[in-house]
Structure formats: structure tokens, C-alpha cells
N, C-alpha and C positions, 0 to 999 in steps of 0.2 A: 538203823537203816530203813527207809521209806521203802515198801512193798512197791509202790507204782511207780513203775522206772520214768513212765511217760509223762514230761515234761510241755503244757499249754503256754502259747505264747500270752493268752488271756481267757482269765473265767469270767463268764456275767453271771450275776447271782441276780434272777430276775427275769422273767420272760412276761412282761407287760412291753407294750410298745417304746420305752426308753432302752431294755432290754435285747429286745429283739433287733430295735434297729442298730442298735450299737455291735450285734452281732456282724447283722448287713455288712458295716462299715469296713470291719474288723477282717471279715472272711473275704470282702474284696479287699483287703491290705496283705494279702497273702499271710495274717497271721491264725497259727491256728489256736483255736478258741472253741469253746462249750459254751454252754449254756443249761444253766441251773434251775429249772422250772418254778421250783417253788411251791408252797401250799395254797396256790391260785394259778393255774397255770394259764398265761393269756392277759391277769393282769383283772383289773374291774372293769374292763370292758362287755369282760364274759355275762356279764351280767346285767348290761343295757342293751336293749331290747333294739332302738335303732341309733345310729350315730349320723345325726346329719351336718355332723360342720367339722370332719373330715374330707381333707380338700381332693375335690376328683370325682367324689362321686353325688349329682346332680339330682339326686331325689334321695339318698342316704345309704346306709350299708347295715347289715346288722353287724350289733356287737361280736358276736361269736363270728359271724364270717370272717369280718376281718383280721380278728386275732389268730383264727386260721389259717388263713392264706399269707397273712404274714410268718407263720410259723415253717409252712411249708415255702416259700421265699426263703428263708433260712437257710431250711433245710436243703434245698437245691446250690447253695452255697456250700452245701459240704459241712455244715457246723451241725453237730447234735446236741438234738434237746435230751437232756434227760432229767427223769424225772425225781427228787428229791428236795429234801431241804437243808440247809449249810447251818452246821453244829457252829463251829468256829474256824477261826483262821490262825494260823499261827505263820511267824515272820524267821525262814529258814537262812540264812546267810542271804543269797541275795534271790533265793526264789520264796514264793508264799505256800503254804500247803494249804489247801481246805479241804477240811471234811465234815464230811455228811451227817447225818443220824443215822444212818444204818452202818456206821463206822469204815466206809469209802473215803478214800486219802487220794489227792491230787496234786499236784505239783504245779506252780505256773508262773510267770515272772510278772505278770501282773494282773489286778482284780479290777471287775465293775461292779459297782453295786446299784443293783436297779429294782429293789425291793419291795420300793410302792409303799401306801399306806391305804390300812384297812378300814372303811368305815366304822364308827361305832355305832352301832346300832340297837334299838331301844330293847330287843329280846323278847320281845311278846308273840304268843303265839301266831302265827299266820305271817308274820312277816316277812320270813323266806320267801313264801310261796308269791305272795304279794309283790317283791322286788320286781320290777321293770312290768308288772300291772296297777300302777297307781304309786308304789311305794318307789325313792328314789333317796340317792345320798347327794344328788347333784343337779341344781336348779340350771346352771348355765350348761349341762349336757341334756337333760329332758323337758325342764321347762317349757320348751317350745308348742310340746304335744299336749298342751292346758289351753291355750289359748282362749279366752274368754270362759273357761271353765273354773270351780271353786277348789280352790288349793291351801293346803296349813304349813307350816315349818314349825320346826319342834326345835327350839333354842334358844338362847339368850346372850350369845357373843357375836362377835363381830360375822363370822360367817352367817349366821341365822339374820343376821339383820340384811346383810348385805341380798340376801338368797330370797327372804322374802321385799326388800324393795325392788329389785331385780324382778321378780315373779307379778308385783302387782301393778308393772305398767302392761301386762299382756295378760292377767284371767279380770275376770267377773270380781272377784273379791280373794282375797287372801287373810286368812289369821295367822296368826303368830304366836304358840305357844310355848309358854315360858313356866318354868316347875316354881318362880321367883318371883316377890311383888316390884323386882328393879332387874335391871338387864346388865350384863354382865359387859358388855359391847363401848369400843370406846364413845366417848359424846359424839363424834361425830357421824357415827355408824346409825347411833343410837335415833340421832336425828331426823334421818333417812325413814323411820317408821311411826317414830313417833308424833312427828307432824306428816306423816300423810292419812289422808282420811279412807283410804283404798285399804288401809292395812288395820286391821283388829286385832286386838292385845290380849290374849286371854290367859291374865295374869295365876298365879297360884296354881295353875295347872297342867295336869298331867295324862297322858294318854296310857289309859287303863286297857283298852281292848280295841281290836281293830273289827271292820266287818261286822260290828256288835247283831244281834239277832232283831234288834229295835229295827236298822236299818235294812236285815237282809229281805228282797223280794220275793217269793214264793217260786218254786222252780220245778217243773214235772220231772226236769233231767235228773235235781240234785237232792229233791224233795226238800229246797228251802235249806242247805247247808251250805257251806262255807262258799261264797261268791269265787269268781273265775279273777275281779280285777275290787281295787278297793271302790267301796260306796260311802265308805264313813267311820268314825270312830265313837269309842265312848270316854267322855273324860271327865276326873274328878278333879274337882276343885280341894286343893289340900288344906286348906284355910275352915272352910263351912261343910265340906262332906257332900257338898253339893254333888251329884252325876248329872249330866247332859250327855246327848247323844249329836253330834256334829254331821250333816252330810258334806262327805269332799267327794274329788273329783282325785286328786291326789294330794300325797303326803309327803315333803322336803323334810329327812331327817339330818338335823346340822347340831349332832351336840359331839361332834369332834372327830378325829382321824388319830389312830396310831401307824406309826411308821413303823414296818417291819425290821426294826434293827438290832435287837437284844441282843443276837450273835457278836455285835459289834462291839458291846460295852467292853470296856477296857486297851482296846485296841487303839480306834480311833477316837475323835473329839466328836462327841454329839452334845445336841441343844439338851435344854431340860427338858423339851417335850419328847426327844429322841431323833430328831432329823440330824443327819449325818452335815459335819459343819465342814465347809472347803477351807484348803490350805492358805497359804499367804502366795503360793508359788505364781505369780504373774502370766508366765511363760503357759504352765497347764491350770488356769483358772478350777476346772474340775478333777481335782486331784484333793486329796485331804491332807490331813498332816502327815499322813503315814507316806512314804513315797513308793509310790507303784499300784494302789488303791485310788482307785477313781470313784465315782455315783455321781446318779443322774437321778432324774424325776420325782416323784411323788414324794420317796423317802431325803429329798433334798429341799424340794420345791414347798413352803408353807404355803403361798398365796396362790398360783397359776396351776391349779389341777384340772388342767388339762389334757387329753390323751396325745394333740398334736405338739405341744408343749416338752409335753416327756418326750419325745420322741426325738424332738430337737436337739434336749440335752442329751439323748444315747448318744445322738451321732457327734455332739461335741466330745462328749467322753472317751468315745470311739478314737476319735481324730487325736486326743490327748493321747489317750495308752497307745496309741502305734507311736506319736514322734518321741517319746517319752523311752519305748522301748529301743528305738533306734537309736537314740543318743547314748544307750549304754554299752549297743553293738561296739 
């Protein structure tokens, strides 16, 4: 017998803006609904600095405001966030249970899964700190703020190519660093960089060290330690041993994205890389195999990682689990 007698019309497991708005949807459907925070609460927004091609606001919003004020939007909807992360799910006669890792059990007739996927990111020192001062996981969300300035991508697949052709019709010059003497990227991706003369290839290599000491300026504040935003890197060539010291302006990290779905293996149908695969069912396009399991955004979406993107799909998702739930009324 299930300890939590209390029965949700819907969980989201996810509070990134796919998340969140699908809560919006949900709580003005009169169903009631939670929301699963996650080990990001907010989503990667929380971690761009400004968002300017969110529709509405005319000179931009910061990332963290927004995922705020959307939270407490929500919240004024009556739906709580709280804070955890989803162990598993298991499929009860005709409701779902989820629980947590701190071994919290919940009841509910149907799931969103709004999970998001996490940058992969290179793990060198200073990088954290560096994110949203030079360092970025996404050319078409910051790009903009390069403009005519020197910019790298660190990759060799079709995202990196695309991020840096993209980046080199608006700075000064863009490189392209790739750990590989060939790119991973399909031909026609590959194309995009390889005949443009805007874009430098700096085959066999790898970024050893950010902010290297080569490049840092002298500073009465810091006495000459670690910079406030990035100024450059050091990279070696894997081939010859060679080191060089690069000045940027910033850094496009594109060597991949994991979906936060592990909770989900065996359950539903995921891709090989881990994005959660939608069902065949017509009628709720966002639903998966399982019936009553919905997801939306990042952890769906390969190509469109976008914030107003996901946010579309919550509200589809949203729209799905209410007619979806009513049909069973």
C-alpha cells in the first residue's frame, strides 16, 4: 500500500521553460499538478547571462530573471515547485507513481517529462566560472554579443560546424577546433566551414587551458589572477606537441548534449543518444509509447534548442495530458 494517499492529476519532471509552461497550461486546466525541479532548477537558462530573442522583451531579460518570474507565475497558479530529483517511475494499474531519491512516492494519472539536456562541457579548470563571461554552450542564444569580435567552437560534428558558420557571418573571425585531422559533421555541414574563408580549422587540437597566464593582463584588483570574462586559450596540437596560446573574445563549446533521461531507461522508448522517442498516437503527437507519459523540449527536441521552442512544446504537452486525461474521465 502507497504511503501518499494524494493523488496529482499531473507531474512535470522539469522546470526549464518546457516545464514550467506546461505547468501554466495545466494549472489553468483546473488539473492539479507539481512540478519536479530537478538538479537545475530553471533549466540552462539559469546560466545565460542575457536572453534577447525571447518575444516581449525589447532590449532582452536576464536568464535567471526570467526563469524566476516564470517560476513564481506558477507558483501564483497554485502549482508547487519542489525541489528534487525523480529516481523512477513505475506504472500502477491505471495511475503512475514517481519517486524521488530521497525515497518520496507520489501518485498521479499522468507524467511530463520536461528534463532538458545538459551541456557537455570540456572540464577544465575555470570554466564554470567563465560560463556566460565568454564561455557558451549555444551560438544562436549568445552569439549575438560577439559581434565583430574573435570567437572558437570546440567540435567537429554537425552542431559545431553549423555554430561556427552561423558565428562567422557576424565576429571578425571565428576558429574551429577540432581534437581530429577530419570532422565528424555530415558533407554538407562540413561544407559550410570548410569553404568559407572566415572560418579557421585548427585541426589536431585541443583546448588545454583557458585564461592561460600567457594571455592574463596584469590587475592591481587581482594581482594578475584568473580574469573576470574569457581572453583566450592555450591549445595543443596532438599530432606535434606543438602549444599555442589563442586570443578570443569567446568560446562556442559544441562537442554534445546529454538528455537527462536515465530515470527513463526501460520504461519508455529512447533514441541511442537518450532523447525520449514520441509515440505513433496521432491524436496526442506528444505522448510516448507508454500511455499517460508525455515530454516536451530539450530532452525530445535534437535540432531546435531553443528556450521559446521548449516552451511551445510544454504547452503542447500540457494541451495533450488534459484531453488525454479527460478522455479517461
Amino acid at each position: 500500500m502507497m504511503e501518499n494517499k494524494e493523488i496529482f492529476d499531473v507531474v512535470i519532471i522539469g522546470s526549464g521553460p518546457a516545464g514550467l509552461t506546461a505547468a501554466i497550461y495545466n494549472a489553468r486546466a483546473d488539473l492539479k499538478t507539481i512540478v519536479i525541479a530537478g538538479n537545475q532548477p530553471g533549466g540552462q537558462l539559469t546560466i545565460t547571462t542575457l536572453v534577447d530573442n525571447w518575444p516581449g522583451f525589447p532590449t532582452g531579460v536576464g536568464g535567471v530573471k526570467l526563469m524566476m518570474d516564470m517560476q513564481e507565475q506558477v507558483k501564483n497558479f497554485g502549482v508547487e515547485i519542489k525541489q528534487g530529483i525523480v529516481k523512477k517511475i513505475d506504472k500502477n494499474e491505471n495511475l503512475f507513481e514517481v519517486e524521488l531519491e530521497n525515497g518520496e512516492k507520489m501518485e498521479t494519472k499522468a507524467v511530463i517529462v520536461a528534463t532538458g539536456a545538459a551541456v557537455k562541457w570540456l572540464g577544465l579548470p575555470k570554466e564554470k566560472e567563465l560560463i556566460g563571461h565568454g564561455v557558451s554552450g549555444c551560438a544562436t542564444c549568445d552569439g549575438m554579443f560577439f559581434r565583430g569580435k574573435i570567437v572558437a567552437v570546440v567540435g567537429g560534428g554537425d552542431t559545431a560546424c553549423e555554430e561556427a558558420a552561423f558565428l562567422s557571418k557576424i565576429t571578425e573571425k571565428t576558429y574551429l577546433i577540432h581534437r581530429r585531422d577530419s570532422l565528424k559533421a555530415s558533407v554538407t555541414e562540413q561544407k559550410k566551414v570548410l569553404d568559407n574563408s572566415k572560418v579557421e580549422i585548427l585541426w589536431d587540437s585541443e583546448i588545454k587551458e583557458l585564461n592561460p597566464l600567457a594571455l592574463q593582463a596584469p590587475s592591481l584588483e587581482n594581482g594578475g589572477q584568473d580574469q573576470e570574462k574569457l581572453v583566450g586559450v592555450k591549445i595543443l596540437n596532438n599530432k606535434t606537441g606543438e602549444e599555442k596560446t589563442v586570443k578570443l573574445d569567446g568560446l562556442f563549446v559544441a562537442i554534445g548534449s546529454s538528455p537527462a533521461t536515465k530515470f527513463l531507461e526501460g520504461l519508455v522508448n529512447l533514441s541511442e543518444t537518450g532523447q525520449v522517442l514520441m509515440g505513433e498516437d496521432k491524436i496526442y503527437p506528444t505522448m510516448t509509447n507508454v500511455e499517460g507519459i508525455f515530454a516536451a523540449g530539450d530532452c525530445v527536441n535534437v535540432r531546435h534548442k531553443q528556450a521559446v521552442v521548449a516552451a511551445g512544446e510544454g504547452c503542447k504537452a500540457a494541451l495533450d495530458a488534459e484531453h488525454w486525461i479527460n478522455s479517461m474521465n
